[in-house]
C-alpha positions as a printed NumPy array, in Angstrom:
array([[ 13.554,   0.39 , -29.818],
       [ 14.525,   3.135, -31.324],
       [ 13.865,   7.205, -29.384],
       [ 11.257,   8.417, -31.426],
       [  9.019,   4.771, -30.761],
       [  9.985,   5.169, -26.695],
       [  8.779,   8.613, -26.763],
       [  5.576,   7.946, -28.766],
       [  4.766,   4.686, -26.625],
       [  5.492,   6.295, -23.111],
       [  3.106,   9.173, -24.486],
       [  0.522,   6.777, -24.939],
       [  0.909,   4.947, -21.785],
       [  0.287,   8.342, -20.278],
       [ -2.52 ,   9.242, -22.522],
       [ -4.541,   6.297, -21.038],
       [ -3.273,   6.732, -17.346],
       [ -3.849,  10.71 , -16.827],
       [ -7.574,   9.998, -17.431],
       [ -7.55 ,   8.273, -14.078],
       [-10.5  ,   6.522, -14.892],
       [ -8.798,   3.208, -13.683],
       [ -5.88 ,   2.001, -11.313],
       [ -2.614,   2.638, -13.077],
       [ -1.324,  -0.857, -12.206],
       [ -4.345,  -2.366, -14.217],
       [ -3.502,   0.17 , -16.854],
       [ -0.272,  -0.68 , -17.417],
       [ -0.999,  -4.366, -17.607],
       [ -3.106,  -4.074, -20.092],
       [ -1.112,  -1.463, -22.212],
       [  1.689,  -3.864, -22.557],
       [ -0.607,  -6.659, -23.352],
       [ -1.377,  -5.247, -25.853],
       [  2.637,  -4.261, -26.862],
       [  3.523,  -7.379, -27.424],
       [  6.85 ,  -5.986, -29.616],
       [  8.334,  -4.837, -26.087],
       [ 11.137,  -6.305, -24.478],
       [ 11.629,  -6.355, -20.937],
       [ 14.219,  -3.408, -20.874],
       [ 11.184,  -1.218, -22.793],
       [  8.659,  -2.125, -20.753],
       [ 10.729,  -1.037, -17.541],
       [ 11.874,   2.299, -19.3  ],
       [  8.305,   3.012, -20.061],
       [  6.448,   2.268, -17.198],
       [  9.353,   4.054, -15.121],
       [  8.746,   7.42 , -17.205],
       [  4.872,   6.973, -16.139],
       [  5.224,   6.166, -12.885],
       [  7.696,   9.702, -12.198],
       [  4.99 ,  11.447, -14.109],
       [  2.349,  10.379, -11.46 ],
       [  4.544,  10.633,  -8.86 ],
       [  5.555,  14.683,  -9.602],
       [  2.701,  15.552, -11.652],
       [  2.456,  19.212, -10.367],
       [  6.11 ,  19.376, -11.011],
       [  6.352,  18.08 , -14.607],
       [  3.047,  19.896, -15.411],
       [  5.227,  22.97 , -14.133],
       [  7.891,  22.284, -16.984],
       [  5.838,  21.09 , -19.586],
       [  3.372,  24.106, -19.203],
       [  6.346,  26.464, -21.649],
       [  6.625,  23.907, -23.956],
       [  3.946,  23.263, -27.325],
       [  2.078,  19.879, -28.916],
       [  0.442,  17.748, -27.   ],
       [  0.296,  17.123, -23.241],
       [  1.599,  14.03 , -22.72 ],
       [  4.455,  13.821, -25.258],
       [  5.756,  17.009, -23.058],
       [  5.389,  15.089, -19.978],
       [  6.859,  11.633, -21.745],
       [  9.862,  13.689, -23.27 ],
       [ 10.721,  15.534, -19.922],
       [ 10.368,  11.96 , -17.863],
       [ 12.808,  10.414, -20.252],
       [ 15.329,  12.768, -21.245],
       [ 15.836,  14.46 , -17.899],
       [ 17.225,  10.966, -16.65 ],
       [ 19.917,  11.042, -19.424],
       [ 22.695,  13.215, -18.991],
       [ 22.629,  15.122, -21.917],
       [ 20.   ,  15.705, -24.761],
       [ 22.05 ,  13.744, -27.503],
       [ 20.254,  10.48 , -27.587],
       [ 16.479,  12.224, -28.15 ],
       [ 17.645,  13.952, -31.03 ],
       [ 16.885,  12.231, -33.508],
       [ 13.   ,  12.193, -31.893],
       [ 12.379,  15.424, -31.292],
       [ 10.406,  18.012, -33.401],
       [ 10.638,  21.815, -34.508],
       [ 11.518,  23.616, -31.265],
       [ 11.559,  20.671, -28.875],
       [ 15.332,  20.512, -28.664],
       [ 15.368,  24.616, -27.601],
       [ 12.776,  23.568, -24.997],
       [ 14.383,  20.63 , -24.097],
       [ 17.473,  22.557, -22.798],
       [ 15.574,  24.828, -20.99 ],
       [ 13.606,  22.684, -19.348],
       [ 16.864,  20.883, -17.844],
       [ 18.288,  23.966, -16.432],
       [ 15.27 ,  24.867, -15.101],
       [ 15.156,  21.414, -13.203],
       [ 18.23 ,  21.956, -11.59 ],
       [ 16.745,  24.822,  -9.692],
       [ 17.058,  24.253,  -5.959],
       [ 13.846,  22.912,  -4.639],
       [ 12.992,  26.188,  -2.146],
       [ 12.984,  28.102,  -5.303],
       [  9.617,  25.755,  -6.676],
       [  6.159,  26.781,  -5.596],
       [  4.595,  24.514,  -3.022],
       [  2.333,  22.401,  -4.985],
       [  5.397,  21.842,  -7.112],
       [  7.493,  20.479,  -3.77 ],
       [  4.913,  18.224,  -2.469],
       [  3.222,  16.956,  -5.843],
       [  0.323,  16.243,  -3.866],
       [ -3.566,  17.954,  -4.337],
       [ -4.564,  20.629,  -2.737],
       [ -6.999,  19.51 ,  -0.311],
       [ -4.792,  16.184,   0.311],
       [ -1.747,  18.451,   1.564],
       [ -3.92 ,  20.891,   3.365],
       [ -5.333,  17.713,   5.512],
       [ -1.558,  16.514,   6.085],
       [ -0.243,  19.688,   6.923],
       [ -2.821,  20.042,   9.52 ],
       [ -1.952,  16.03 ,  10.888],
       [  1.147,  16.638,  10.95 ],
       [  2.465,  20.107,  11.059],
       [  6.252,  20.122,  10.717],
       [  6.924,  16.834,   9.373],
       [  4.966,  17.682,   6.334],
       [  7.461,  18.214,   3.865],
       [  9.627,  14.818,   5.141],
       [  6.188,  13.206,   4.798],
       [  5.855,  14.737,   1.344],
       [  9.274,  13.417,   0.269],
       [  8.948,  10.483,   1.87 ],
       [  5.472,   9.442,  -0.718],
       [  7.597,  10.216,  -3.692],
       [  9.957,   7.736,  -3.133],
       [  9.93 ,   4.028,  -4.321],
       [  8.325,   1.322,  -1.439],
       [ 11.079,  -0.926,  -0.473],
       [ 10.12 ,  -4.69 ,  -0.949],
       [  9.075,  -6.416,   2.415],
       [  8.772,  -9.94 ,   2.716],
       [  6.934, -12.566,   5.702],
       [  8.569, -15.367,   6.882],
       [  5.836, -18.742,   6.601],
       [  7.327, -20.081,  10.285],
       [  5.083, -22.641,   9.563],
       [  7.917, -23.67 ,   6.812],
       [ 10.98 , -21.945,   8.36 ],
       [ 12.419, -19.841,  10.657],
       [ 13.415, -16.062,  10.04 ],
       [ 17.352, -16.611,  10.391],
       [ 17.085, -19.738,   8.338],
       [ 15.444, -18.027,   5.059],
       [ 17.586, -15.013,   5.442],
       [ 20.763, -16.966,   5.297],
       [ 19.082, -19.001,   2.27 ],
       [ 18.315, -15.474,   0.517],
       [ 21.624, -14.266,   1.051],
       [ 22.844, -17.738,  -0.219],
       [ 21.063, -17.075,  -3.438],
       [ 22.451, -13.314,  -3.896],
       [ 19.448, -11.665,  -2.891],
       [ 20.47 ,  -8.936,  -0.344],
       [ 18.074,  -8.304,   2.614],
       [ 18.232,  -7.59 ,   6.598],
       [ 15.088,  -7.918,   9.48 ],
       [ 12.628,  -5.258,   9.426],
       [ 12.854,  -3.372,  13.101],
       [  9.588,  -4.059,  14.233],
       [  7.992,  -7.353,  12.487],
       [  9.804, -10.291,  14.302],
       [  8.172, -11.76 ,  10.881],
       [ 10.059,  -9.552,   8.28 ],
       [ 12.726,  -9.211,   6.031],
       [ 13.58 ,  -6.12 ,   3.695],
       [ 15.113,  -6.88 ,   0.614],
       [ 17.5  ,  -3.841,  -1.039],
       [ 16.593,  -3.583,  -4.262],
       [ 13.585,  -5.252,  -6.368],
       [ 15.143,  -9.075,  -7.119],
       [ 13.129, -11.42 ,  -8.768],
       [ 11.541, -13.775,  -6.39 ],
       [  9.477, -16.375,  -8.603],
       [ 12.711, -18.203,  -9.161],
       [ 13.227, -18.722,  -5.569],
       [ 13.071, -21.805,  -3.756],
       [ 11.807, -20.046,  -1.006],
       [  9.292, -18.143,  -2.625],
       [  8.368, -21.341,  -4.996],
       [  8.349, -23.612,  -1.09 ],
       [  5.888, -20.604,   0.508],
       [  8.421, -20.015,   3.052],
       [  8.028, -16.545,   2.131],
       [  5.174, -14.048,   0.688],
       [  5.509, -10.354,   0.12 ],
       [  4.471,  -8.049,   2.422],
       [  4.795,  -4.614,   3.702],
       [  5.981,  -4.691,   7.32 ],
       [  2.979,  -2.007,   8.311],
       [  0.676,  -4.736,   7.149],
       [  2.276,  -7.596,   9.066],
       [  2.005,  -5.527,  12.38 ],
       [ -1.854,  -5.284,  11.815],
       [ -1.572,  -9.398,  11.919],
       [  0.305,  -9.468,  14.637],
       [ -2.195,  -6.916,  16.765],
       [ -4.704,  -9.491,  16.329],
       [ -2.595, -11.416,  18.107],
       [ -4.833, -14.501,  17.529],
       [ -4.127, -17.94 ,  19.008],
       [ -4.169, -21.76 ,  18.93 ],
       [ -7.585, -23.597,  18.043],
       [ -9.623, -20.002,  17.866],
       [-12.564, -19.045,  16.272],
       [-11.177, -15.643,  14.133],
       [-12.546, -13.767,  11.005],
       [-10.745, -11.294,   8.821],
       [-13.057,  -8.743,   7.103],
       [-12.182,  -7.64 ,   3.818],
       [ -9.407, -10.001,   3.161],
       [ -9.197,  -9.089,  -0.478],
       [ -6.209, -11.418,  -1.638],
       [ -5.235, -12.726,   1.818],
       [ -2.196, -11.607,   2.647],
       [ -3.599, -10.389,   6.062],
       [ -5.098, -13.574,   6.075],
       [ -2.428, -15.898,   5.718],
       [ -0.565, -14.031,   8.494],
       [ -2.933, -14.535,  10.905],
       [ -3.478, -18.04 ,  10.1  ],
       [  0.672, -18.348,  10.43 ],
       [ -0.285, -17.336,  14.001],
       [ -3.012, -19.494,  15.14 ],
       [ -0.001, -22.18 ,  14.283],
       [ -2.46 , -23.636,  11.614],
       [ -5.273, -25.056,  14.35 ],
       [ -8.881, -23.371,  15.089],
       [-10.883, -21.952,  12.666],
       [-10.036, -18.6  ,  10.224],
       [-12.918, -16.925,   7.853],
       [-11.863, -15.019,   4.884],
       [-14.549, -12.621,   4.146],
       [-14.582, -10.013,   0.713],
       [-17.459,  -8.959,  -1.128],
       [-15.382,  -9.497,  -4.32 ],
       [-14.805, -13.328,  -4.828],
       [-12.276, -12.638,  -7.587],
       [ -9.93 , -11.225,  -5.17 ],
       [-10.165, -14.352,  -2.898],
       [-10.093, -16.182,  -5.73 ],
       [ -6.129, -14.808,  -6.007],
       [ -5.725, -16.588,  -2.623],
       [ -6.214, -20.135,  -3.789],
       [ -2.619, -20.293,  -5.139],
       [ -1.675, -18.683,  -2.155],
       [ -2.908, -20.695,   0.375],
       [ -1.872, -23.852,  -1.497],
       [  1.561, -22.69 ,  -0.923],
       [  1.256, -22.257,   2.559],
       [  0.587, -25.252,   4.506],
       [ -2.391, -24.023,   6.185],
       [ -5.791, -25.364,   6.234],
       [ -7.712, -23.576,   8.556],
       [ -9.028, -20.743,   6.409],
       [-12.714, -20.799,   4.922],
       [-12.756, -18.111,   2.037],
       [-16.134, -16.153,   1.783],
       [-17.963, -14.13 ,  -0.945],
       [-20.28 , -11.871,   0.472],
       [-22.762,  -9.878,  -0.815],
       [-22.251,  -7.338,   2.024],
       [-21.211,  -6.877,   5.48 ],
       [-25.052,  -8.319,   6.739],
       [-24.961, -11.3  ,   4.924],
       [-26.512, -14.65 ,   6.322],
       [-23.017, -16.278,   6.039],
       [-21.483, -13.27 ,   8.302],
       [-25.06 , -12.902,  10.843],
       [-24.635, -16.391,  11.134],
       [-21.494, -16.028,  13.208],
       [-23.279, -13.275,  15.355],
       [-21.34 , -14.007,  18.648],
       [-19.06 , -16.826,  18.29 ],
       [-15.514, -15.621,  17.147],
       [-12.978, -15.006,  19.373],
       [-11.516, -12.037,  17.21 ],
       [-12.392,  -9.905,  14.011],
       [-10.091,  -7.706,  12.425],
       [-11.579,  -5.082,   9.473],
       [ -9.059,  -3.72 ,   7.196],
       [-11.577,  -1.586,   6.115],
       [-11.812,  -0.353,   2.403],
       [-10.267,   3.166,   2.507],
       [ -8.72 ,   5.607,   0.04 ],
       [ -5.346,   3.746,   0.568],
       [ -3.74 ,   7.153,   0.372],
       [ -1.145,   5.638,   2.937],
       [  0.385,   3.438,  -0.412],
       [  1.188,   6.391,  -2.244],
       [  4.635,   5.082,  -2.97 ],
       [  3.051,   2.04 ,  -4.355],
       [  0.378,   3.554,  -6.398],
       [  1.158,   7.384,  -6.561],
       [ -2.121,   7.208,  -9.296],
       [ -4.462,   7.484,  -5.693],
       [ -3.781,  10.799,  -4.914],
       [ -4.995,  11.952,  -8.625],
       [ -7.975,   9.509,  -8.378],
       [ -9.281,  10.12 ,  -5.185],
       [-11.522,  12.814,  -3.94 ],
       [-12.324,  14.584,  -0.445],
       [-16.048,  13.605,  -1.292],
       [-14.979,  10.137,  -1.542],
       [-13.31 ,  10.133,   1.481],
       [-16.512,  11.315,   3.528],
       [-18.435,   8.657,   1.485],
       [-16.059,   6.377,   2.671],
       [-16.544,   6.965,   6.341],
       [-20.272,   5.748,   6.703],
       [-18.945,   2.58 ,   4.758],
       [-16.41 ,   1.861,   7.209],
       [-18.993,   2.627,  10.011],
       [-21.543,   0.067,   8.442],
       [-18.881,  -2.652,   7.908],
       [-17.185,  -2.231,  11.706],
       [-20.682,  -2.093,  13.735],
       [-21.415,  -5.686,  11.179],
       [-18.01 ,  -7.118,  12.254],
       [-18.402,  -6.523,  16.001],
       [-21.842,  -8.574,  16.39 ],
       [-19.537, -11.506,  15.348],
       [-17.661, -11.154,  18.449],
       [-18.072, -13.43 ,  21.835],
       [-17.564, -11.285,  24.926],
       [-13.76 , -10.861,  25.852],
       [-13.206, -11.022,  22.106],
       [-11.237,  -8.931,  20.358],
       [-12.247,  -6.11 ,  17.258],
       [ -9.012,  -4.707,  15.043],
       [ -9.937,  -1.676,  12.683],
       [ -7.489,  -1.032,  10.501],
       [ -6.411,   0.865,   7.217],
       [ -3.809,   1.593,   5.268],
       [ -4.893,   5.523,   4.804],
       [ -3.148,   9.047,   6.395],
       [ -6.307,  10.715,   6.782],
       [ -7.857,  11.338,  10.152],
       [-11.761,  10.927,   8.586],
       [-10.946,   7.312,   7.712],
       [ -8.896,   6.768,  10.883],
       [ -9.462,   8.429,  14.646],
       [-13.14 ,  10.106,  13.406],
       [-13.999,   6.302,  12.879],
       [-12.909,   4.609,  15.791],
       [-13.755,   7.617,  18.092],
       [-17.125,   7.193,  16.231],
       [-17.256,   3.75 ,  16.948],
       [-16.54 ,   3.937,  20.574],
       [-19.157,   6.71 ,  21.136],
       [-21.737,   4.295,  19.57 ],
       [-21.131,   0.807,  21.696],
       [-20.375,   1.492,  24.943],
       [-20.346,  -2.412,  24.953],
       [-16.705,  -2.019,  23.751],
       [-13.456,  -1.09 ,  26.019],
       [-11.032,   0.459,  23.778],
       [ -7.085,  -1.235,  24.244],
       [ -4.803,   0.841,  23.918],
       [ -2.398,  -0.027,  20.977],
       [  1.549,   0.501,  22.681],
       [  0.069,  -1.993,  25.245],
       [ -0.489,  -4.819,  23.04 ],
       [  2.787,  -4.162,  20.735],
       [  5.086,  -3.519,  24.236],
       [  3.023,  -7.15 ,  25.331],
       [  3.731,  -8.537,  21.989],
       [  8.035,  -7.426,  22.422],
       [  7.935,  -5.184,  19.123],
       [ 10.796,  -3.141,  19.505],
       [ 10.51 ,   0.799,  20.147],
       [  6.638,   0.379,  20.883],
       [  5.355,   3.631,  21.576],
       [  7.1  ,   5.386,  18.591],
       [  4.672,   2.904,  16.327],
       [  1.839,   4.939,  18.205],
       [ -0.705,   7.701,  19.104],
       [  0.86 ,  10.52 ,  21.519],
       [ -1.343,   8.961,  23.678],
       [ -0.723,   5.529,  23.322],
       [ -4.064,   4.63 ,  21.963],
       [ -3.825,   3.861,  17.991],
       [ -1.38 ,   2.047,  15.579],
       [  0.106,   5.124,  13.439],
       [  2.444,   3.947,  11.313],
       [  4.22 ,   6.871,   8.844],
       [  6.38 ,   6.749,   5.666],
       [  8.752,   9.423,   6.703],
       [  9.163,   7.818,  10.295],
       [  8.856,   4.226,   9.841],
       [  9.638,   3.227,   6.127],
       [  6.458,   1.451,   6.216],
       [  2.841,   2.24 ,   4.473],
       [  0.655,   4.699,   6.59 ],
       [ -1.793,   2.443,   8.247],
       [ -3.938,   2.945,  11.316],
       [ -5.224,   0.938,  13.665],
       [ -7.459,   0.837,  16.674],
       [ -8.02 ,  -2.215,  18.987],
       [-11.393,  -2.673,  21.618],
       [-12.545,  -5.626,  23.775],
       [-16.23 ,  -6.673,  23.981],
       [-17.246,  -6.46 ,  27.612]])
């Protein structure tokens, strides 16, 4: 493909996303759907270029803002060319003035990063950094850096199929480099992003992608042989198949989602797997008769609440542009609703897992301290006790100050932010 067809395509591709009207990973999909004349190479240049764009948007809206023509050619030309190391191969694409601009624009890139303003250093919204700042005071600008950097690829041992050692040695057999994640005894990291469709492992279920932040919330569960668990909000299962990994494939495991087309992307899934304990749900809400039903009877619940999944910025820098503060609050009473619905389903000595994967403090703490206030029928665990029960490595630096909630950080841990909070019903 030749410059000038790049540059218009990644302009369009950014046309469509910077509305923000959907999730950039369904926008992309489409887009090259629907450009079928793209080879792989293309496709990976393009949707590269977007993703930096979302990724330093304040920062390449910075540059582009001394430039002319449209927006997002600006913001296309500056995501592609400033990768290159000189201006030669755009020439032939650019317009009246662009190459003049062009130049400038790279020198003024090179400017040491103290010298930016702040919005331009963190590439985050205002009220979003003003919230983290607050959380978390000094490590805000390694936290900053650390959500505009690329997720690393996490898989989950199936030891249903295999054992951890085993699969490594077989990934490592098949050129795919990787090492155990420090806290999952579940988890392998892979360096780089290798295909993994055309692995036997993969293709055998022995493994399934997974960040290591979202195996931990699993493994809090910590459910067991022959019980009676549910998993709120399963979505596509991965949480789900985890837990049922656990249990050692006996008892009884309820997938619950409102949306069944996301449970419907567990079918394959669970086919794969080996297990046959889970019961997929659609639910119209968090009160319906095939939830109530349950009232009492499970042995443990966990809720990975819908949040503003600000704590997968890495993944899906699009959030931060997407979401709003107002959303956030609106959020709250939904999580409220959903945990008070998923604790009636609890026998007494059971045991209730919130859990998200956001870095905010009104989805997180304000919820569970929320939640405790309201059911005094609930003793609150606290979280470095279950992991330093469970033998995860370096326990209480996976927590609260106080020991009380799972906090798991980009900068610290290399993981998602999630949260979680654990109780017991009396």
């Amino acid at each position: 493909m030749s410059p000038k067809a790049l540059l218009s395509t990644t302009s369009e591709l950014l046309r469509l996303a910077l509305t923000f009207e959907h999730p950039f990973d369904a926008v992309v999909q489409r887009f090259f759907r629907e450009q079928r004349a793209l080879g792989p190479r293309e496709r990976a240049v393009v949707a590269d270029a977007a993703y930096a764009v979302l990724r330093r948007k304040r920062w390449f809206e910075h540059l582009a803002k001394s430039g002319k023509g449209p927006r997002e050619r600006r913001l296309a030309l500056l995501a592609l060319a400033l990768h290159e190391p000189d201006d030669s191969r755009w020439a032939s694409a650019l317009e009246a003035d662009e190459a003049d601009w062009l130049s400038r624009s790279r020198l003024a890139a090179q400017a040491p990063l103290a010298d930016w303003p702040a919005e331009c250093r963190h590439n985050l919204p205002d009220w979003l950094a003003e919230r983290l700042q607050a959380q978390v005071g000094e490590e805000f600008s390694p936290l900053a850096d650390a959500l505009l950097t690329s997720a690393p690829l996490d898989l989950r041992v199936n030891l249903l199929k295999d054992k951890r050692p085993k699969v490594m040695a077989e990934l490592v057999k098949d050129a795919v480099e990787c090492e155990l994640t420090p806290y999952s005894p579940w988890g392998l990291r892979l360096q780089g992003k290798p295909s993994l469709t055309r692995l036997n492992a993969f293709q055998s279920g022995a493994i399934e992608v997974q960040d290591e932040g979202s195996q931990l919330l699993a493994l809090l569960l910590d459910a067991r042989r022959g019980e009676l668990v549910g998993d709120f909000c399963a979505g596509a299962g991965g949480k789900t198949l985890a837990i049922g990994v656990a249990m050692r494939n006996t008892g009884r495991l309820y997938a619950f989602d409102t949306s069944a087309h996301r449970l419907q992307a567990l079918q394959p899934r669970l086919a794969k797997s080996g297990l046959d304990i889970v019961y997929p749900s659609a639910i119209a809400h968090e009160t319906d008769e095939r939830v109530t039903r349950l009232a009492g009877k499970l042995d443990r619940v966990l809720v990975d609440a819908p949040c503003s999944g600000l704590g997968t910025l890495r993944r899906s820098p699009d959030l931060k542009w997407r979401t709003s503060l107002a959303e956030v609050q609106a959020l709250q009473q939904r999580q409220q609703a959903i945990l008070t619905a998923a604790a009636r389903l609890l026998k007494p000595g059971g045991r209730l897992v919130y859990a998200t994967c956001s870095l905010l403090e009104e989805e997180n703490e304000a919820v569970a301290k929320a939640f405790g206030a309201a059911h005094r029928g609930f003793s609150p665990v606290p979280v470095s006790q279950v992991l330093g029960d469970l033998r995860v490595p370096q326990a209480d630096g996976l927590c609260t100050p106080d020991g009380q909630y799972l906090r798991l950080w980009p900068h610290r841990h290399a993981t998602d932010g999630f949260f979680a909070a654990i109780w017991t019903r009396n």
